[in-house]
ROZAKE-406237 format. One record per residue (C-alpha): z, y, x; residue in one letter. Coordinates in steps of 0.02 Angstrom, whole numbers, plus 50000, padded with zeros to 5 digits. Example, Ala and Ser with C-alpha at 12.3 -4.5 7.8 and 13.67 -1.06 7.14 Angstrom:
REM ROZAKE-406237
{rec {50390, 49775, 50615}, a}
{rec {50357, 49947, 50684}, s}
REM end
This chain:
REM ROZAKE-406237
{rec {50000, 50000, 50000}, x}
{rec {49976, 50178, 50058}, x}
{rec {50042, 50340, 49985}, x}
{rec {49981, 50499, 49962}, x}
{rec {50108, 50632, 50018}, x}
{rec {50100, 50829, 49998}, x}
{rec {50136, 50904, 50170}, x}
{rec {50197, 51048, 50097}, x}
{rec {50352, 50990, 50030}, x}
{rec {50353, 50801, 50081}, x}
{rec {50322, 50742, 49890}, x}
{rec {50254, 50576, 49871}, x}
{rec {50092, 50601, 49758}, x}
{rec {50023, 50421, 49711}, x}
{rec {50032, 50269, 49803}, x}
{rec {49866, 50147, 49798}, x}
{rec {49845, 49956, 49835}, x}
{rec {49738, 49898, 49989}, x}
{rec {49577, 49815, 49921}, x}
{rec {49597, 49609, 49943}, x}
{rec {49494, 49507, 50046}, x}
{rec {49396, 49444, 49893}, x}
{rec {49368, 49648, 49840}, x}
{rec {49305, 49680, 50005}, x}
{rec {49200, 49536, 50026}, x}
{rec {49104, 49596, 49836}, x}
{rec {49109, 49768, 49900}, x}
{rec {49000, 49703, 50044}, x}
{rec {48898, 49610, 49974}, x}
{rec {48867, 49728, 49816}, x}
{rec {48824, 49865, 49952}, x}
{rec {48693, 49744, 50049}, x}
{rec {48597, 49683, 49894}, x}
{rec {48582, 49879, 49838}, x}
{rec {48549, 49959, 50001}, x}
{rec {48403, 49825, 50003}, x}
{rec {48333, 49895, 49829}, x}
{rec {48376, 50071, 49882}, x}
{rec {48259, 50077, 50067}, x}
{rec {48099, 50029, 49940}, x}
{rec {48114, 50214, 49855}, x}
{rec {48018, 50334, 49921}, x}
{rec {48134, 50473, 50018}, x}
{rec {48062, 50601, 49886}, x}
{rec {48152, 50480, 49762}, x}
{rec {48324, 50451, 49861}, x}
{rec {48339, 50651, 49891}, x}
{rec {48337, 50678, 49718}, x}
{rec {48523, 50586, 49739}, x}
{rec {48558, 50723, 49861}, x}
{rec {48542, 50854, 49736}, x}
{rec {48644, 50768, 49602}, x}
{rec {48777, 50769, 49751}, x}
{rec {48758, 50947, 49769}, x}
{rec {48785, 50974, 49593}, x}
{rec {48944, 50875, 49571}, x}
{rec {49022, 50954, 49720}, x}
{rec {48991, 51117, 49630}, x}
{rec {49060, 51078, 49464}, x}
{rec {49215, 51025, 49521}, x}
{rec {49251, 51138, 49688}, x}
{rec {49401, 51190, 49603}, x}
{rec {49484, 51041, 49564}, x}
{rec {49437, 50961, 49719}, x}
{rec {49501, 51108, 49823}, x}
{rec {49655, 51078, 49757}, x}
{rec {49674, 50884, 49808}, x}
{rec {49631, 50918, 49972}, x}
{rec {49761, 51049, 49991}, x}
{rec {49881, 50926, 49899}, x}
{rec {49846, 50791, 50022}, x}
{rec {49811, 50873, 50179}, x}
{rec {49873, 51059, 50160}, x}
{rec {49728, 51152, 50216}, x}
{rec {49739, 51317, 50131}, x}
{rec {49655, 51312, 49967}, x}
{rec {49519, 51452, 50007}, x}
{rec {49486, 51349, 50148}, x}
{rec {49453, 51189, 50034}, x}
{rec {49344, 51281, 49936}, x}
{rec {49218, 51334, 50061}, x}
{rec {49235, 51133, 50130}, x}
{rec {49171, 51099, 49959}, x}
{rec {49024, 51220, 49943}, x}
{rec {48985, 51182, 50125}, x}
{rec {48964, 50984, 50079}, x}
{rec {48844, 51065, 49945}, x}
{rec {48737, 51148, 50051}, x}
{rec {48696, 51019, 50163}, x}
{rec {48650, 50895, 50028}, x}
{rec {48533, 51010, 49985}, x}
{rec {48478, 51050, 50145}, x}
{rec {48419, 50873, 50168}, x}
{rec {48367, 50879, 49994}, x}
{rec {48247, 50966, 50071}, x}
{rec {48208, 50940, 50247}, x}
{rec {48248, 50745, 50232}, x}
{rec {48044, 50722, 50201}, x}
{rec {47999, 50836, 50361}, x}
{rec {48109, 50731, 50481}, x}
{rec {48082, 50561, 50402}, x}
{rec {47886, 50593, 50400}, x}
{rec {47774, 50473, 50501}, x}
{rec {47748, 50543, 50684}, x}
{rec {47555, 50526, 50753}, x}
{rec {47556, 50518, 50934}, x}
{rec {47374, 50484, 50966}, x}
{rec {47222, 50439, 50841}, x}
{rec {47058, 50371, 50909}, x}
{rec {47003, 50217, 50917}, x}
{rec {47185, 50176, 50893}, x}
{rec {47316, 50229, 50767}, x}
{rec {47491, 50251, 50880}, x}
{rec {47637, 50330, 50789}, x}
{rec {47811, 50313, 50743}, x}
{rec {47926, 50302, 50574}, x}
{rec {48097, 50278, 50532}, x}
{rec {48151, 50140, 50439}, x}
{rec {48345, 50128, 50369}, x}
{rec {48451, 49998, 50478}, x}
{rec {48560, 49957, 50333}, x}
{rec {48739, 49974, 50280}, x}
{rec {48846, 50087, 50387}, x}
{rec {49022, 50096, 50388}, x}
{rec {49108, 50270, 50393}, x}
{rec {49272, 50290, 50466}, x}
{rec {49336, 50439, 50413}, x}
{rec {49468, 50587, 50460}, x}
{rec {49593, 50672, 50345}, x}
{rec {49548, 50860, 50423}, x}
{rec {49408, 50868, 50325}, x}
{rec {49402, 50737, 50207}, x}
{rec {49254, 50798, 50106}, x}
{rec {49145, 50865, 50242}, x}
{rec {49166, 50753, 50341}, x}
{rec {49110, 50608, 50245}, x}
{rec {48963, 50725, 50148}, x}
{rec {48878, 50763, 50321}, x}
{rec {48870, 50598, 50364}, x}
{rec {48835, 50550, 50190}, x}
{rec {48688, 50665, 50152}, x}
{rec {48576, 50608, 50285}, x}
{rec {48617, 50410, 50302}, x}
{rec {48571, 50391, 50135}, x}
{rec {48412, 50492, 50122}, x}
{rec {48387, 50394, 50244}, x}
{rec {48385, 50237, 50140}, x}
{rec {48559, 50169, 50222}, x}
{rec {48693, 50121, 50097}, x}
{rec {48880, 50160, 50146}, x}
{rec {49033, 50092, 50143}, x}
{rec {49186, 50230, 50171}, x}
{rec {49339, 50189, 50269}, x}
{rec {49443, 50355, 50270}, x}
{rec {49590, 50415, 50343}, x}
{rec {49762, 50339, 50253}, x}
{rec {49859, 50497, 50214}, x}
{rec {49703, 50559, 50110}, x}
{rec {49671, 50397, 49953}, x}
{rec {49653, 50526, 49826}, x}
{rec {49526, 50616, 49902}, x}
{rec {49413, 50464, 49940}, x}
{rec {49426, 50405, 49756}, x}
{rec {49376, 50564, 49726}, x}
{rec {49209, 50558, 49819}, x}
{rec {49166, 50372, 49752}, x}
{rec {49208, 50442, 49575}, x}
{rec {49084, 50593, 49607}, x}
{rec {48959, 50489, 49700}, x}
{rec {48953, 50384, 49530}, x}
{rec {48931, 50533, 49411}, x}
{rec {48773, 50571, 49526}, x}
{rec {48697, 50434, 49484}, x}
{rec {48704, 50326, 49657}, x}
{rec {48637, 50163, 49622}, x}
{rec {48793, 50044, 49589}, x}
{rec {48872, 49944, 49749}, x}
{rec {48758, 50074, 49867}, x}
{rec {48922, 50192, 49900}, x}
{rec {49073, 50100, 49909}, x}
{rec {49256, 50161, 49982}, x}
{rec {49383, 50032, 50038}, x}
{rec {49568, 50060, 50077}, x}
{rec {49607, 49938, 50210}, x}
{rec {49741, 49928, 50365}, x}
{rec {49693, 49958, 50530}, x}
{rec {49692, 49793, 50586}, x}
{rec {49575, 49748, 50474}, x}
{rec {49422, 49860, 50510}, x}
{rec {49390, 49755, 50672}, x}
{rec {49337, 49633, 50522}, x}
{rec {49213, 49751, 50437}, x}
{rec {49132, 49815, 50590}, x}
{rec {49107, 49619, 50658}, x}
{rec {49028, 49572, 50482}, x}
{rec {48857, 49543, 50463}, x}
{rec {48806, 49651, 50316}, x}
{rec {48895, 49815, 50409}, x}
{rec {48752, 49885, 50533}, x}
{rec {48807, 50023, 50601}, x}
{rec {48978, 50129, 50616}, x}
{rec {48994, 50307, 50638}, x}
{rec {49180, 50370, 50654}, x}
{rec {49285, 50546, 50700}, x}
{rec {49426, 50539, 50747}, x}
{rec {49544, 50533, 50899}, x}
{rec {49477, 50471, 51098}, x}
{rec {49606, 50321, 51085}, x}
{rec {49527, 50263, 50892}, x}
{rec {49330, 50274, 50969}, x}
{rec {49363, 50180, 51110}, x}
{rec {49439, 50043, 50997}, x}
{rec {49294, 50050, 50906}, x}
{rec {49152, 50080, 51020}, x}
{rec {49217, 49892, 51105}, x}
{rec {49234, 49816, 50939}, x}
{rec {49046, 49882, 50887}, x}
{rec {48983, 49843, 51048}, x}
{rec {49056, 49675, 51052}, x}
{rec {48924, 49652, 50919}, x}
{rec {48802, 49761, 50980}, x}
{rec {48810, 49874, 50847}, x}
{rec {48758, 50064, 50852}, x}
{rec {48873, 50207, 50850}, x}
{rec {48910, 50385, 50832}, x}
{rec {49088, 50420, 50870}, x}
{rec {49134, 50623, 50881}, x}
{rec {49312, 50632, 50955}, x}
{rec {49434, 50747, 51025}, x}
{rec {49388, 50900, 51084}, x}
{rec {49485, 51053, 51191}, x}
{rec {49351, 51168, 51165}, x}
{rec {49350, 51315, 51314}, x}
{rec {49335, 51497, 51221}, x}
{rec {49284, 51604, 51370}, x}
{rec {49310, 51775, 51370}, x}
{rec {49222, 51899, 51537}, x}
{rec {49271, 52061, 51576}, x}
{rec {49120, 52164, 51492}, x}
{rec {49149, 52067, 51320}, x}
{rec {49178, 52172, 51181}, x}
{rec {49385, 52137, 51194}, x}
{rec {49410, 52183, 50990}, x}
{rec {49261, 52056, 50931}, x}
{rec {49310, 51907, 51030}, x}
{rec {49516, 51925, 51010}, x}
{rec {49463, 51943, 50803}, x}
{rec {49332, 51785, 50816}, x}
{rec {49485, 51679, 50925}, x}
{rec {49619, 51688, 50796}, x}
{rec {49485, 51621, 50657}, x}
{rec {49423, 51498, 50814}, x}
{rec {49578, 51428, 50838}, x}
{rec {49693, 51441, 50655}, x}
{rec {49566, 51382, 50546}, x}
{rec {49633, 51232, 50462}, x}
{rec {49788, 51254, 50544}, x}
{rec {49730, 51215, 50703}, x}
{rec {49683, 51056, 50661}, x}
{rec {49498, 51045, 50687}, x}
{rec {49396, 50952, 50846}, x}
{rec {49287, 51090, 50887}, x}
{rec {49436, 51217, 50835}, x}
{rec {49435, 51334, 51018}, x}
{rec {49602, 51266, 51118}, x}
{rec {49586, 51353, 51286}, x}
{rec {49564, 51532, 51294}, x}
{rec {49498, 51575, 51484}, x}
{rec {49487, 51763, 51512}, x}
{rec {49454, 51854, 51675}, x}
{rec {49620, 51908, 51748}, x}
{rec {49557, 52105, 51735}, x}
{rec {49530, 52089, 51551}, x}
{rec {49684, 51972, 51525}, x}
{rec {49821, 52052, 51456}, x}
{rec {49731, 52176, 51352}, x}
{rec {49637, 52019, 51268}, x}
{rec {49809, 51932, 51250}, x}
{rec {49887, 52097, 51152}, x}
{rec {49754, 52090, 51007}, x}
{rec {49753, 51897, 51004}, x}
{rec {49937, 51902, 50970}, x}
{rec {49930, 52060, 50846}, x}
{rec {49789, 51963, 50772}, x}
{rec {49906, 51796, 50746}, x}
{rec {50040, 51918, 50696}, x}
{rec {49938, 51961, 50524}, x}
{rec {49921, 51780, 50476}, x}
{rec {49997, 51754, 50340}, x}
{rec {50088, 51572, 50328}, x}
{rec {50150, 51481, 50151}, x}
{rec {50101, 51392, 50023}, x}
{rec {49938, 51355, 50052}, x}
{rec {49905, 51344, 49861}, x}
{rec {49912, 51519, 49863}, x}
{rec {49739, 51607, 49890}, x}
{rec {49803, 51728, 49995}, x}
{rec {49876, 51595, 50126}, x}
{rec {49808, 51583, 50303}, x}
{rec {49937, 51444, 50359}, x}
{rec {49991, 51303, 50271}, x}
{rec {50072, 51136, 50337}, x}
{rec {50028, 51022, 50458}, x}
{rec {49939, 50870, 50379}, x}
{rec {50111, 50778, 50423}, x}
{rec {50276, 50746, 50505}, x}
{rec {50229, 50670, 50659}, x}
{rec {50094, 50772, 50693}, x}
{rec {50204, 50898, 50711}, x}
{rec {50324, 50842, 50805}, x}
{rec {50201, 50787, 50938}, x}
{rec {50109, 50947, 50923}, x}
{rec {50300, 51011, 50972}, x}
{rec {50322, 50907, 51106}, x}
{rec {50166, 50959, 51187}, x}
{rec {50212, 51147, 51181}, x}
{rec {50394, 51109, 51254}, x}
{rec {50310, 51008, 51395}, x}
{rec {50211, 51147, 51436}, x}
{rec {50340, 51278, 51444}, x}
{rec {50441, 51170, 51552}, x}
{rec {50290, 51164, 51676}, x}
{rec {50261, 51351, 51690}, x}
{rec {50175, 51413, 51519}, x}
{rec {50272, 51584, 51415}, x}
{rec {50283, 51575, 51243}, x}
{rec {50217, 51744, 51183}, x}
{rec {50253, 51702, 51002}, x}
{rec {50298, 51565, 50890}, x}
{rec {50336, 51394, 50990}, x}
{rec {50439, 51301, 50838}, x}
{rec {50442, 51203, 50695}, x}
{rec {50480, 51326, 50535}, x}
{rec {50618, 51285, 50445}, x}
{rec {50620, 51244, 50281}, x}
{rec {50526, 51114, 50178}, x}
{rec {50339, 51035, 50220}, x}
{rec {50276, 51055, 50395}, x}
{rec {50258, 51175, 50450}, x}
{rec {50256, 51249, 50620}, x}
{rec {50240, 51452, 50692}, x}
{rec {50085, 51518, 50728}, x}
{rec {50108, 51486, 50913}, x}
{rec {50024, 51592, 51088}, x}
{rec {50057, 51525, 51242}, x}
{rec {49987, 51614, 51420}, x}
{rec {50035, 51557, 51587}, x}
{rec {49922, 51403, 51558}, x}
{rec {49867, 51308, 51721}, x}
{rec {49796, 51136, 51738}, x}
{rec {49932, 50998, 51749}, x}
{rec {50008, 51070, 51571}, x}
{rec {49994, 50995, 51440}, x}
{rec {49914, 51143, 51332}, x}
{rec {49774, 51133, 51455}, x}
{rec {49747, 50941, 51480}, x}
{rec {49794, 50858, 51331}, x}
{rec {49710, 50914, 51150}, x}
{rec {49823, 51041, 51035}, x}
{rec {49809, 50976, 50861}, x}
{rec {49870, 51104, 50764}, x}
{rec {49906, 51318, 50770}, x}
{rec {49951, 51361, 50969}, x}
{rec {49822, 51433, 51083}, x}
{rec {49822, 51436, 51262}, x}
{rec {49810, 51601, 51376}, x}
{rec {49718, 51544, 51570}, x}
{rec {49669, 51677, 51687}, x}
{rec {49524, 51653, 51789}, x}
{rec {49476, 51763, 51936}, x}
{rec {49291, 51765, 51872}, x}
{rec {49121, 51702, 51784}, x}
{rec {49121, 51575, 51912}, x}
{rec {49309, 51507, 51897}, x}
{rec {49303, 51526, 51717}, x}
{rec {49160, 51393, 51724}, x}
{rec {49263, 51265, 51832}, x}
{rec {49400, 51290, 51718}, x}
{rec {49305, 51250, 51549}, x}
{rec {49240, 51098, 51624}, x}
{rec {49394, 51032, 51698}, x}
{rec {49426, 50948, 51541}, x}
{rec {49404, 50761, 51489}, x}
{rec {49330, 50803, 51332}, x}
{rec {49154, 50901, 51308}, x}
{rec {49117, 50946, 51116}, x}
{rec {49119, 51138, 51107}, x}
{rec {49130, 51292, 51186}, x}
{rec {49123, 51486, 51155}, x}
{rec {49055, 51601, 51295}, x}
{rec {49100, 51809, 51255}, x}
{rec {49017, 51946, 51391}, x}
{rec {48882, 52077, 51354}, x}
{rec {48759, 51995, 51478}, x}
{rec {48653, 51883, 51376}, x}
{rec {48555, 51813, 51536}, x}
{rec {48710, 51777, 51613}, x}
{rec {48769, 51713, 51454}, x}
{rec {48637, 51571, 51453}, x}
{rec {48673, 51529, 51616}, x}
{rec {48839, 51484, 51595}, x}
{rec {48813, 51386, 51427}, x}
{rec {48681, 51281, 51525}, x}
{rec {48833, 51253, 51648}, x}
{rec {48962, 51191, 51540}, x}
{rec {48987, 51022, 51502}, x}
{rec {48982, 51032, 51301}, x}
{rec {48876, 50984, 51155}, x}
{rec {48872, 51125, 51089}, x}
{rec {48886, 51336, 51166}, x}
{rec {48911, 51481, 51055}, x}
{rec {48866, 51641, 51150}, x}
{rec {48973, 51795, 51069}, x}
{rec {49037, 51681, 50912}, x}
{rec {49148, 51564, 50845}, x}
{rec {49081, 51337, 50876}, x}
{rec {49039, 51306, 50700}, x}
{rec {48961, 51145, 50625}, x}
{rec {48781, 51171, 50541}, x}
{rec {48675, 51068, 50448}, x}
{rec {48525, 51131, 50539}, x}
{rec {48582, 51107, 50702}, x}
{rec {48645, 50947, 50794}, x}
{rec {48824, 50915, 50809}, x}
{rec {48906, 50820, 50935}, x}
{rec {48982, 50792, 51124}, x}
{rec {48982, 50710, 51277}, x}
{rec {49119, 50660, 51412}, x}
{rec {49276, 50597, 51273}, x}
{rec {49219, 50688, 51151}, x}
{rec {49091, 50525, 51100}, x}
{rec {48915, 50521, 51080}, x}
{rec {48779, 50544, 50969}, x}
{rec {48745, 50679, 50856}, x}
{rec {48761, 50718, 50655}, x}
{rec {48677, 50858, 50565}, x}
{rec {48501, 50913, 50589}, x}
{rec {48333, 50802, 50625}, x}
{rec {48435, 50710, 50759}, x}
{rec {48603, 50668, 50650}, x}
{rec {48475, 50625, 50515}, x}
{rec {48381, 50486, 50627}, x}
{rec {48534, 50417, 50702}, x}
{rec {48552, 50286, 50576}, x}
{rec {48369, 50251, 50578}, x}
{rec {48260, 50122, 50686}, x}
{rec {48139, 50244, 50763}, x}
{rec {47997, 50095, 50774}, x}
{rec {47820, 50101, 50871}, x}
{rec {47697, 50091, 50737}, x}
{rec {47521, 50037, 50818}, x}
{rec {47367, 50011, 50732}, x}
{rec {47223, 49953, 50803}, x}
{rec {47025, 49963, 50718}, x}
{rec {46997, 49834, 50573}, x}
{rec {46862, 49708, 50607}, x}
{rec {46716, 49668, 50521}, x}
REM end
């Protein structure tokens, strides 16, 4: 069993029965025998899904806002724009799905030589709680316009959320058994990913979790896309403009309470600009407002839970002890739910763990470099590659430093930001393989040689 708990105030909300082996095995099975129908449709039929999708979302943004912020705490406002963004890329691919999908000529003479994408099947999802919408919708879009079916493993603190999505993936109209989400334990995913009718996995979530899985997919040579941890680097030069970038970090790095991959982690600033940045970064975090994050107005809400926190904690005091200042916050916050202080450490060095390990949650880290250069060495000294943020006026310079840094993604004078048009995904820890975009789209495809030579007579 597994419970749904409010992390504002530690309620229990519902508690929900793993599936059985016998309920998995139909769900399997179901999802094979109509992933097999679905691949026949023409993609111009299976985006038409897509924009069912789009409409659900829409119709119930409110109500789903809501659950998410009852499960998870992320501030209601927030969960609203989660919702409309899920909508927006199911229609994206409603309509660029054909494009990318589209047979490929490569040369025509005597010869036909080309390429097309064919479906490889059922893929499992393993989901996050962070995001529990959008991060199953971005996936979700593009696998099945692709003609894949799915079957949704998602994060255990967020049940009500993924009933949620198989109840609006019904109302849709996805073809029964195509969709399916399964509350199982750990142990037992090894299980789904070894059998036979799963063909692929894509999971995000922690380092630790995709290495578990990468062995247990490769183990039976399945493919993956795994998008991990991240300590994105948020680099700020000495002729940025100070006011733009210390408003952009405080979004960068307390958006969903600080619990976001690709959330920036590690400010570096050169040591001439450094403590004026670090003034309006911490009046900036000053104006957050922190509460209940049902309340529109709320820029802070809980942590997602208990332990979380109090490893989040632990991190921050095992920095301090190794040379970082707290500037503000640094604590738990009394009270009910969990909640912890908008937090701004500076005094960050390599060897801490604000600078080595990932912050899950609302504290940013202050590191001085000496310049450009350092700043570089100092983003990439990191085990984990999925985004970065690079502030100056120079926009020459500016693309020579993204081209340096070991990410998947570099935003030049803004905030790392997922996009449906664009690929998303990193290197190093982070994982591998990319979602969103023509790539995400053909992940979960097999990109087969198509050649054709001339008929004879």
């Amino acid at each position: 069993m597994i419970g749904s708990i409010n992390p504002t105030n530690g309620a229990v909300l519902a508690e929900y029965d793993l599936h059985d082996p016998g309920e998995v095995d139909a769900a399997l099975n179901s999802a094979a025998i109509a992933q097999a129908a679905w691949r026949k449709k023409p993609v111009e039929k299976r985006v038409e899904l897509l924009s069912a999708m789009a409409r659900e979302l829409r119709a119930g943004k409110d109500h789903f806002a809501q659950l998410i912020t009852e499960e998870m705490g992320k501030p209601v406002t927030e969960a609203a724009g989660e919702i409309e963004k899920c909508a927006v890329t199911c229609e994206y691919y409603n309509e660029a799905a054909p494009r990318f999908l589209a047979e490929e000529t490569i040369a025509s003479n005597a010869t036909h030589s080309g390429v097309v994408f064919d479906p490889l099947g059922v893929v499992l999802a393993i989901m996050p709680w962070n995001y529990p919408f959008w991060q199953f919708f971005r996936f979700a879009a593009p696998a099945l316009a692709a003609g894949n079916g799915v079957i949704l493993k998602h994060a255990s603190n967020v049940p009500a959320c993924a009933e949620a999505i198989e109840a609006l993936m019904t109302r849709a109209g996805c073809p029964e058994g195509l969709m399916r989400n399964l509350r199982v334990s750990v142990p037992k995913v090894a299980d789904l990913i070894a059998d036979d009718r799963i063909a692929a996995v894509t999971l995000t979530g922690s380092t630790e979790v995709g290495q578990t899985v990468a062995a247990q997919a490769g183990a039976s040579l399945k493919k993956q896309v795994l998008e991990l941890g991240g300590s994105d680097p948020f680099i700020v030069l000495a002729d940025a403009d100070l006011g733009a970038a210390a408003e952009t970090a405080v979004k960068a790095r307390f958006i969903n309470v600080g619990q976001s991959c690709v959330n920036a982690k590690r400010f570096i600033v050169e040591k001439s600009v450094a403590e004026e940045f670090t003034k309006l970064f911490a009046a900036g975090i000053a104006r957050l407002k922190v509460g209940n994050p049902m309340d529109a107005e709320t820029q802070i809400g809980p942590m997602a839970r208990a332990n979380l926190r109090a490893e989040l904690h632990d991190q921050v005091e095992r920095s301090v002890a190794a040379g970082a200042r707290i500037v503000m916050g640094g604590a738990p916050i009394d009270g009910p739910g969990y909640f912890y202080a908008p937090t701004l450490l500076d005094k960050v060095t390599p060897g801490q763990a604000a600078f080595g390990e990932e912050l899950f949650g609302p504290v940013a880290s202050i590191i001085e470099a000496a310049d450009a250069q350092e700043a570089v060495m100092l983003a990439n000294a990191s085990e984990f590659g999925l985004g970065a943020a690079v502030w100056t006026r120079d926009l020459g310079r500016a693309r020579d430093i993204a081209r340096a840094i070991d990410a998947g993604a570099v935003f030049i004078n803004g905030m790392v930001a997922s996009d449906a048009r664009l690929p998303f995904g990193g290197i190093k820890k982070s994982g591998y393989g990319r979602e969103l975009g023509s790539y995400g789209i053909r992940e979960f495809t097999n990109i087969k040689t198509l050649w054709i030579g001339p008929a004879k007579a």
